[in-house]
N, C-alpha and C positions, 0 to 999 in steps of 0.2 A: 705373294701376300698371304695365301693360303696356312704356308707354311710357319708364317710369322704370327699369324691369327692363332693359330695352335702352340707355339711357342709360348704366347701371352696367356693363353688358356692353360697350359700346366705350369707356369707359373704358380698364379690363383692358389691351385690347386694343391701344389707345392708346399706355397706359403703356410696353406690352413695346417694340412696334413702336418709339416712343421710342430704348428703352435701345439698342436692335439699332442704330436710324441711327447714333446720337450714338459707337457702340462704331466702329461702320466708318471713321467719321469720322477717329477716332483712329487708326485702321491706318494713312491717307493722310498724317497730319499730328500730330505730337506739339506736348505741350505747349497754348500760349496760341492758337499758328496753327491750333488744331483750332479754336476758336468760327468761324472763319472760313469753315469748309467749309458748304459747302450742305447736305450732311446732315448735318452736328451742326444747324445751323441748323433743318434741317425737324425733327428731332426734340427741339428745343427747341420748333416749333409741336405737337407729338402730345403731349408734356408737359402745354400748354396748354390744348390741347383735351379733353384726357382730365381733365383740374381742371374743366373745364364741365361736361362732364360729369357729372363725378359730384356738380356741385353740385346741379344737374336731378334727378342720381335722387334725391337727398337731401330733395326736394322731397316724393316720395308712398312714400318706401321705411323700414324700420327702419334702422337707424346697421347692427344686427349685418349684415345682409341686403348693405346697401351694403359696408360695409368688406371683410366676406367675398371679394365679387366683387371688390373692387379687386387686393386680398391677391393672387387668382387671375393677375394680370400677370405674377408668377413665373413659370407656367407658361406663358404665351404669350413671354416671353423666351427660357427656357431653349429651348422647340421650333423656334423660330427664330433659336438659337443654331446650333445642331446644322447647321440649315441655310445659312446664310447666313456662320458663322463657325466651321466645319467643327469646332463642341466636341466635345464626348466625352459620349455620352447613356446614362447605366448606368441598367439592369435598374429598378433602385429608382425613378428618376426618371420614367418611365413611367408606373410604379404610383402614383405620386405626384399626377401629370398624372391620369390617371385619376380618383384618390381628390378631387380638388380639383372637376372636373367634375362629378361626382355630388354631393358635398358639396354645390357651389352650386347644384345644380337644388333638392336638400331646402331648403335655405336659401329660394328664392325661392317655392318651395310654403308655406312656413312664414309666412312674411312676410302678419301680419295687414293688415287695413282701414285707410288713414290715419286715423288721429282726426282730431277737428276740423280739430285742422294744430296742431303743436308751438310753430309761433310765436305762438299763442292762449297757449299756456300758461303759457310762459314771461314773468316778472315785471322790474321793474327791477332788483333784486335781484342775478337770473340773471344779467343783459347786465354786471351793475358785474362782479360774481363771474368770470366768461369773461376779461375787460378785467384783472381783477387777475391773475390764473391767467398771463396773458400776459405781465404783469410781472414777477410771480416767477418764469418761466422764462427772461426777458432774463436777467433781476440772474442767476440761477443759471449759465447759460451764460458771461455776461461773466467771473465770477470764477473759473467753474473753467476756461477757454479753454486757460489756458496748460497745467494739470497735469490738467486731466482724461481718463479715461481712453476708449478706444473705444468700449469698451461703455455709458457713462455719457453720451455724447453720442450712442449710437443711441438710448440710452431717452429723453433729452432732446426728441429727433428725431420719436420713437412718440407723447409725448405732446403735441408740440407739431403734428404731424399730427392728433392723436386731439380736437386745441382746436380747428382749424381745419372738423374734419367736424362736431363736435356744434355749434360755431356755426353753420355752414351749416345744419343740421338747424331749429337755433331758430331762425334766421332766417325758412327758410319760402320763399327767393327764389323770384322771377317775374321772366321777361324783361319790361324795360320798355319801354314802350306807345309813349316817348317822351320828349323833354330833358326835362320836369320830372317824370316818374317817374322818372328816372334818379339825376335831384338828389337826388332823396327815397330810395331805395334807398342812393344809395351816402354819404349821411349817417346812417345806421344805424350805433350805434357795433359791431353783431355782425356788419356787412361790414369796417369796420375791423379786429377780431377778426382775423378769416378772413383778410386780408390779413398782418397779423402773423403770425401763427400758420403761415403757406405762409412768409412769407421765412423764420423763426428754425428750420420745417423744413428748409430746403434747406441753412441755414449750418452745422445743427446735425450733418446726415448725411453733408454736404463733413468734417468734423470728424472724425467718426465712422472716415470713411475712410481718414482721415491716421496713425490709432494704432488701427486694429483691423482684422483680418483682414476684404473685404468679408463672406463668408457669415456669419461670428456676429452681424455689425452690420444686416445684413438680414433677419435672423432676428429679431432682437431687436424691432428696428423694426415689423417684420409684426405679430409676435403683440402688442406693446403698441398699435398702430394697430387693430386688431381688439378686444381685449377693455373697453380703456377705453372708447370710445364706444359700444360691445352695452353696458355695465353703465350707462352714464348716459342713453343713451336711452331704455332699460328701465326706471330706478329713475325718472326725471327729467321726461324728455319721453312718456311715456306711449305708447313704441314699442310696437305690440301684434303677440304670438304669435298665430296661428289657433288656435282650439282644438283642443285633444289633441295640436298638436304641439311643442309645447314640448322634449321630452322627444329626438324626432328633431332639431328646432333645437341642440338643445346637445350632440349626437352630431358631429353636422354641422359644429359650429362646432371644437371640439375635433379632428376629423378633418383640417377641412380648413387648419387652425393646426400640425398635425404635416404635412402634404405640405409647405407652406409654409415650413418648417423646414427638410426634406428636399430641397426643389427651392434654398434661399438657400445650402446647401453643397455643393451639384453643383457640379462640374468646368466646368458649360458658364454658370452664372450667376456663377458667381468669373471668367470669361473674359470673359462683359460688362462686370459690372460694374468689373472690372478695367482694363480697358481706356479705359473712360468716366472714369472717376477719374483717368487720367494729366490730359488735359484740365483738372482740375478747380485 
């Protein structure tokens, strides 16, 4: 669990480090000529690497436990906002950073024993179910594309991120040993899943960006990426609380979903991720 706890933790960190390259990027070079730059580039690899990530901790961690710490990249943005692209870090934003930190240490204390392993549990059923979930949010995307609204393709974005981590969860993955455990892994229709699920993410949040202020869409995005997979891996996969803490777990969670809030409408994460969106 340790190890997966760390996992989830350079995630985050990933994630931010990411937004910061691919935003400087865009200071250098507007437009299409930003994929071009070597740092949009490297932070299209932290991107990647932070998705490995956290598909590792999703391995021995709860969905609430993992999403949480992910959620937490806000604050490793906005602080190396501040520094690297000279934002604006108010009073609140601190306190937020703060509250997020503490949040996710209770979170990772909280965080029960893996059960068997989630992808024991899960039935053929589950994996059509995942597979369908993924199609009704193509079709839903394709037809609202033209007239829908910002905030309707952040939540599109939340839950189509929120499909991608609880497939990962029922998956259960393991680096493979080798070419025919590979075969065998990446013929799994809930690696397919995950794959869909990550692109109809990325097109859905590019969208997002197009018709809605970054911070509301960020926001949106975090708290629906957070609480849909904490309530499915809970009701579903048989995510387990320590006991007695349940009660700090959903303080925790709720707290660190308000800083997350508060850090996606700072001055210095509407300057990342403003910036990054020119690019887009």
């Amino acid at each position: 669990m340790t190890l997966s706890l760390i996992a989830a933790v350079l995630g985050a960190v990933l994630y931010g480090v990411g937004s910061i390259l691919q935003a400087l990027a865009v200071r250098r070079a507007a437009g299409l000529s930003a994929l071009r730059q070597p740092l949009y580039i490297a932070g299209l690899a932290c991107d990647g690497a932070a998705w490995v990530a956290s598909l590792l901790a999703l391995n021995a961690l709860p969905l609430f436990t993992v999403q949480a710490v992910l959620a937490g990249s806000l604050a490793v943005a906005v602080l190396l906002a501040r520094i690297f692209l000279a934002a604006v870090l108010r009073t609140i934003d601190i306190v937020a950073v703060v509250v997020i930190v503490v949040a996710l240490a209770v979170l990772a204390l909280a965080a029960g024993p893996d059960p068997a392993g989630a992808g024991d549990l899960v039935s053929g059923g589950f994996k059509a179910a995942m597979l369908a979930a993924l199609v009704a949010l193509v079709v839903a995307a394709v037809l609202t594309y033209r007239r829908g609204s910002g905030i309707w393709f952040a939540v599109l974005a939340g839950l189509a991120s929120s499909g991608a981590a609880i497939s990962a969860r029922a998956a259960h993955l393991a680096m493979p040993s080798g070419p025919l455990e590979l075969v065998r892994t990446a013929a799994q229709p809930l690696v397919w899943a995950i794959v869909g699920f990550g692109v109809l993410t990325a097109v859905a949040y590019a969208r997002s960006l197009e018709r809605a202020a970054v911070g509301p869409a960020t926001a949106v995005l975090s708290v629906v990426d957070v609480l849909v997979p904490a309530g499915i891996g809970l009701v579903v996969l048989n995510d387990v609380v320590r006991g007695g803490w349940a009660p700090a777990a959903v303080v925790a969670t709720a707290a660190a979903l308000v800083a997350c809030v508060v850090l996606a409408m700072s001055p210095a994460e509407e300057k990342v991720q403003g910036l990054a969106a020119v690019a887009a």
